[in-house]
C-alpha positions as CSV (number, residue, x, y, z in Angstrom):
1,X,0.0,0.0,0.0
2,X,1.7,3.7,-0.9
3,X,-0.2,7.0,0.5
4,X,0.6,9.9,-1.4
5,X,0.5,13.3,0.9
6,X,0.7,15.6,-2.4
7,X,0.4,15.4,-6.3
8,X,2.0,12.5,-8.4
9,X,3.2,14.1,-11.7
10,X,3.6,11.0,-14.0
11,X,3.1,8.3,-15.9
12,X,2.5,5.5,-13.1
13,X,2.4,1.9,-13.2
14,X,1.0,0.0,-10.7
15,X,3.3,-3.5,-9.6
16,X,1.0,-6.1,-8.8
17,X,-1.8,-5.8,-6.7
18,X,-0.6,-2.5,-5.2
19,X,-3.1,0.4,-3.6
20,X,-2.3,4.0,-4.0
21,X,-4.2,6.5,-2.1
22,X,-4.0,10.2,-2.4
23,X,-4.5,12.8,0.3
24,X,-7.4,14.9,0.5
25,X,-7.4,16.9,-2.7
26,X,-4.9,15.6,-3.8
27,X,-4.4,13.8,-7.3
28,X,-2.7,12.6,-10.0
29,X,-1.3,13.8,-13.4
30,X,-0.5,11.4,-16.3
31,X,-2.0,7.5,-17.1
32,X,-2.1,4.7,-14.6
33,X,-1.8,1.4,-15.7
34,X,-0.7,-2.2,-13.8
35,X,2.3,-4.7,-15.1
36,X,0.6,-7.8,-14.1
37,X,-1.3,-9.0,-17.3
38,X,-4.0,-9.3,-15.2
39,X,-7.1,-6.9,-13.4
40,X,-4.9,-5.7,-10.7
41,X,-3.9,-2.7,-8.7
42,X,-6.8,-0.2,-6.6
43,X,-6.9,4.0,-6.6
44,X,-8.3,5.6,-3.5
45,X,-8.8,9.3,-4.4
46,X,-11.1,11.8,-1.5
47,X,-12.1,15.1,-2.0
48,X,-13.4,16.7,1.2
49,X,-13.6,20.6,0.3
50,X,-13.6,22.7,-3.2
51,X,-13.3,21.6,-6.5
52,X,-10.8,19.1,-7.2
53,X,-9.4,16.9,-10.6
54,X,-8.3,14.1,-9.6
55,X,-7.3,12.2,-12.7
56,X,-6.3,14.1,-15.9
57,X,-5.5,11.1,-17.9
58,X,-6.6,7.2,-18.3
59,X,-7.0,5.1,-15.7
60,X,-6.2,1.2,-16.3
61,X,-5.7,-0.2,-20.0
62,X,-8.9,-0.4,-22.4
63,X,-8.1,-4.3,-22.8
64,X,-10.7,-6.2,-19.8
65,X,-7.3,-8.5,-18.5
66,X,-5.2,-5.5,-17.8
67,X,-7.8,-3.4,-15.9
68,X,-7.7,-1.8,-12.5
69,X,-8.9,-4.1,-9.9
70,X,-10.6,-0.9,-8.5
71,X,-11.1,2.7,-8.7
72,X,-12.3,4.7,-5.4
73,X,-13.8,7.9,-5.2
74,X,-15.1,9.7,-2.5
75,X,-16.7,13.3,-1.7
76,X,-17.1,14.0,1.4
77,X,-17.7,17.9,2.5
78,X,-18.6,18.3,6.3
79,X,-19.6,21.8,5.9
80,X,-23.6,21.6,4.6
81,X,-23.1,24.3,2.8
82,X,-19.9,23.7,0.8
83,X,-20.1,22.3,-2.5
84,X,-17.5,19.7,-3.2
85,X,-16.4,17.8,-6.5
86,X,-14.1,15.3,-7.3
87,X,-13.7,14.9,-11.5
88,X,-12.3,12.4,-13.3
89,X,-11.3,13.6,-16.4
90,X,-9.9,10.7,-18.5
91,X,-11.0,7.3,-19.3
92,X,-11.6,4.9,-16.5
93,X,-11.1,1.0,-16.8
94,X,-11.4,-0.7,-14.0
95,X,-13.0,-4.0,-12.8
96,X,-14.8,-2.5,-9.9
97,X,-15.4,1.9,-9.8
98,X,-17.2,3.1,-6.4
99,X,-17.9,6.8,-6.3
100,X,-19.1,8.0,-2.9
101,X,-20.6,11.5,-3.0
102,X,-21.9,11.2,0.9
103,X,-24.5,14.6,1.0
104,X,-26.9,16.2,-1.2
105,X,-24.1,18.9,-2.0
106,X,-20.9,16.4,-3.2
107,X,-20.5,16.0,-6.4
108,X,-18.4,13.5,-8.3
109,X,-17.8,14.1,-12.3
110,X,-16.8,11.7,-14.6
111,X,-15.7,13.5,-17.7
112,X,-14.8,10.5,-20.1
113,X,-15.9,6.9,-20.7
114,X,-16.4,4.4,-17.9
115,X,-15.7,0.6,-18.9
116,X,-16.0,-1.5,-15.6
117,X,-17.7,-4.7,-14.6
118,X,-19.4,-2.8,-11.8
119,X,-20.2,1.3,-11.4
120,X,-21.2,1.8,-7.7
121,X,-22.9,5.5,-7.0
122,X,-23.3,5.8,-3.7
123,X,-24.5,8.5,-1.2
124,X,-27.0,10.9,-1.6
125,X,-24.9,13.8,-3.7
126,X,-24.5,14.2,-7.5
127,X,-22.9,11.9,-9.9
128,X,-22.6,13.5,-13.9
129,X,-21.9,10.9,-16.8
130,X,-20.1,12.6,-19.4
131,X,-19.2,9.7,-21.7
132,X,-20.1,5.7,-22.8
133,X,-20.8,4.1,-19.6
134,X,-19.9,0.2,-20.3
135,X,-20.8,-1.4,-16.5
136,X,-23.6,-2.5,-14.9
137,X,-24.6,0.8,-12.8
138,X,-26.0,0.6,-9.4
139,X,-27.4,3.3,-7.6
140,X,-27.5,3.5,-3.7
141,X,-28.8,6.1,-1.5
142,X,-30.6,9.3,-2.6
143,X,-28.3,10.6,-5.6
144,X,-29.2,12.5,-8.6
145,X,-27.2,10.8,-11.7
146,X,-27.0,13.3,-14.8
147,X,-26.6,11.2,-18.1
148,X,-24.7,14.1,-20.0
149,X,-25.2,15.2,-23.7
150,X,-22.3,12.8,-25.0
151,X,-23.3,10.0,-22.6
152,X,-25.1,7.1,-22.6
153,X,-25.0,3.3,-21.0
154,X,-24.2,0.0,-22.5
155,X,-25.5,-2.2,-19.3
156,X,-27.8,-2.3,-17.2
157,X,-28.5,0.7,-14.5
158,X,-30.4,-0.4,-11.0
159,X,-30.8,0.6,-7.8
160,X,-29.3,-1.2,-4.3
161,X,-32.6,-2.7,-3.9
162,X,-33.9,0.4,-2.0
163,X,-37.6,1.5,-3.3
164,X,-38.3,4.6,-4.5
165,X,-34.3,6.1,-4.5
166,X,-32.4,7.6,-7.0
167,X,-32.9,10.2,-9.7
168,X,-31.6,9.6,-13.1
169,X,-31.6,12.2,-16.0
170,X,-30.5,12.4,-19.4
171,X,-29.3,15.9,-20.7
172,X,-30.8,17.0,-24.4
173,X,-28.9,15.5,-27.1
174,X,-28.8,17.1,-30.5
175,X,-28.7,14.1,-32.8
176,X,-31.3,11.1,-32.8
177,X,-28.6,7.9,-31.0
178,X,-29.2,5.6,-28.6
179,X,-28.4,6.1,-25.1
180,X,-29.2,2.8,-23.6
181,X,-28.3,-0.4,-25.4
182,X,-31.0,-2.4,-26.6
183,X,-29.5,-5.1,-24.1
184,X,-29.6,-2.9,-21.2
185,X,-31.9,-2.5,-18.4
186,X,-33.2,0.4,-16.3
187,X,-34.8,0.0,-12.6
């Protein structure tokens, strides 16, 4: 396990089955990939006040094998009346990607596509969808999930199993496409 207390400016490779967790706004700068050959390797990220990127760049290779075992988010602003947000701004490949926005005022922003076995959204903030989500998405807790105007899902999209919770929007799009598969499922 490695903590990072500031910024990591690089290209990083992850050796085996490593965890790297970043301060409180703190983040990373450049691709992340593993050398095992196999879904290997976790990111812990945590955003507890302002606006903060925490990935600029991929995370985990595009090829299922070589993905991240797991990609952690969380938002987490004590103050009620702060508004927090962790983005993502690259890519993300991972087996298993948990975003934890914990109030009504965290936000967590995922600029690029998502390709994971499993997207957890948990909490009761604000998860936004920017690109192709490729995962089976489950919703737990309260949140709103904003489908942006390049977005869509390829999988299906439920809920922990908790009635009535959850909001999920889809932003205008300005050409006819489809923004859930045929083979995907909602609710």
């Amino acid at each position: 396990k490695f903590t990072f207390a500031d910024t990591v400016t690089a290209a990083t490779v992850i050796s085996g089955d490593s965890t790297l967790t970043f301060a409180a706004q703190k983040n990373i700068v450049g691709a992340v990939t593993n050398d095992s050959g196999a879904a290997a390797g976790t990111l812990a990220f945590s955003a507890t006040a302002g606006t903060t990127i925490v990935a600029n760049a991929a995370l985990g290779a595009t090829t299922a094998a070589e993905y991240l075992k797991a990609v952690n988010i969380t938002v987490n602003d004590a103050n009620d009346t702060d508004t927090s947000q962790a983005t993502l701004s690259g890519a993300v490949f991972a087996t298993t990607v948990t975003a934890d926005a914990s109030a009504s005022h965290d936000t967590v922003l995922f600029s690029g596509n998502v390709s994971a076995t499993t997207l957890n959204l948990d909490g009761a903030g604000v998860f936004t969808l920017n690109g192709t989500n490729t995962a089976t998405t489950v919703i737990s807790g309260d949140s709103i999930t904003t489908v942006g105007a390049a977005g869509k899902f390829v999988g299906a999209v439920t809920n922990d199993g908790t009635t009535g919770e959850g909001t999920l929007t889809f932003a205008a799009h300005t050409a006819n496409e489809t923004l859930i598969k045929s083979s995907s499922t909602i609710g």
